[in-house]
C-alpha positions in Angstrom: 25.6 1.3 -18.4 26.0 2.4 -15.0 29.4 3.6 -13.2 29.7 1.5 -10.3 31.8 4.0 -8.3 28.7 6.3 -8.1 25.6 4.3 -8.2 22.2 6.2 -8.0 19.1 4.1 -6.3 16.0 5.8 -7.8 13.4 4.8 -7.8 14.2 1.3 -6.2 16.2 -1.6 -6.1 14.1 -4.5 -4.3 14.1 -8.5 -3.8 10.4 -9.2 -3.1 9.3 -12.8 -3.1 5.9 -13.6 -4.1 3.2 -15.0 -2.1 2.8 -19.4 -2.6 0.0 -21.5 -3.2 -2.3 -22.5 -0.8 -0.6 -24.6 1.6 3.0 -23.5 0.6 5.5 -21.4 2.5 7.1 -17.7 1.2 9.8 -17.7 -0.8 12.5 -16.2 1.7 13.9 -12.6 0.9 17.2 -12.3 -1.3 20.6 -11.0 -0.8 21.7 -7.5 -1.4 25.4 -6.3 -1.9 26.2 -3.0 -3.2 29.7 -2.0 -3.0 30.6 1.0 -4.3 32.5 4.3 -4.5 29.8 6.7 -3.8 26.0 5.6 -3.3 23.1 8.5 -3.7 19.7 8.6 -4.1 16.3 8.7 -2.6 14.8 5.2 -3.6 14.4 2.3 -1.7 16.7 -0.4 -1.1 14.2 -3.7 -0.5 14.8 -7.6 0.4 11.3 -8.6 1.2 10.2 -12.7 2.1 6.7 -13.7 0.2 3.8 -14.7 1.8 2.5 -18.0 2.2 1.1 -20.5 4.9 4.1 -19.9 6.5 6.1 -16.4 5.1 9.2 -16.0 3.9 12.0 -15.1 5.8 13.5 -11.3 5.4 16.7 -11.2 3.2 19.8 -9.1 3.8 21.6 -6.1 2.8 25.3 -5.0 2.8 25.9 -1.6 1.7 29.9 -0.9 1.8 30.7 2.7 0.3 33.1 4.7 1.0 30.7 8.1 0.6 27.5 7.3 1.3 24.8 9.9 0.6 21.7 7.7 0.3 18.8 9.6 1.5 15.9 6.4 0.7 15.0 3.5 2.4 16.7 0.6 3.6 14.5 -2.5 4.5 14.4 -6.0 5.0 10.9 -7.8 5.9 9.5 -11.3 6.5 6.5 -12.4 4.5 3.3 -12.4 5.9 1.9 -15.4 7.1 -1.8 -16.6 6.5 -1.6 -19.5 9.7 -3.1 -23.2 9.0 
């Protein structure tokens, strides 16, 4: 069980989408909300869209800690998109 007043990220924590069909969009990136006492860690922190004719659209992250000592990555992304 983890203590959520001092959550470690390591190695990662991601929302990644995957790609669609052939003629189908991304799935659009998720929603991250970490709120916490103390965050730490080195991992990464990911909301990614999929890819697909048309990708997926980045999700989002709220981070709300009152010491925050994460030393990773942070990211949001769109999916790639492969055209017509």
């Amino acid at each position: 069980m983890t203590d959520l007043n001092n959550l470690k990220i390591e190695p990662h924590f991601k929302l990644n989408f995957g790609k669609s069909g052939k003629n189908g969009n991304g799935g659009d990136g998720g929603s991250i909300f970490i709120f916490t006492e103390k965050l730490t860690g080195d991992g990464k922190i990911l909301a990614r869209g999929g890819r697909g004719k048309h990708g997926g659209k980045g999700g989002n992250i709220n981070i709300v800690a009152k010491n925050n000592d994460f030393k990773g990555e942070v990211s949001v992304k769109g999916g790639d998109s492969y055209g017509k």
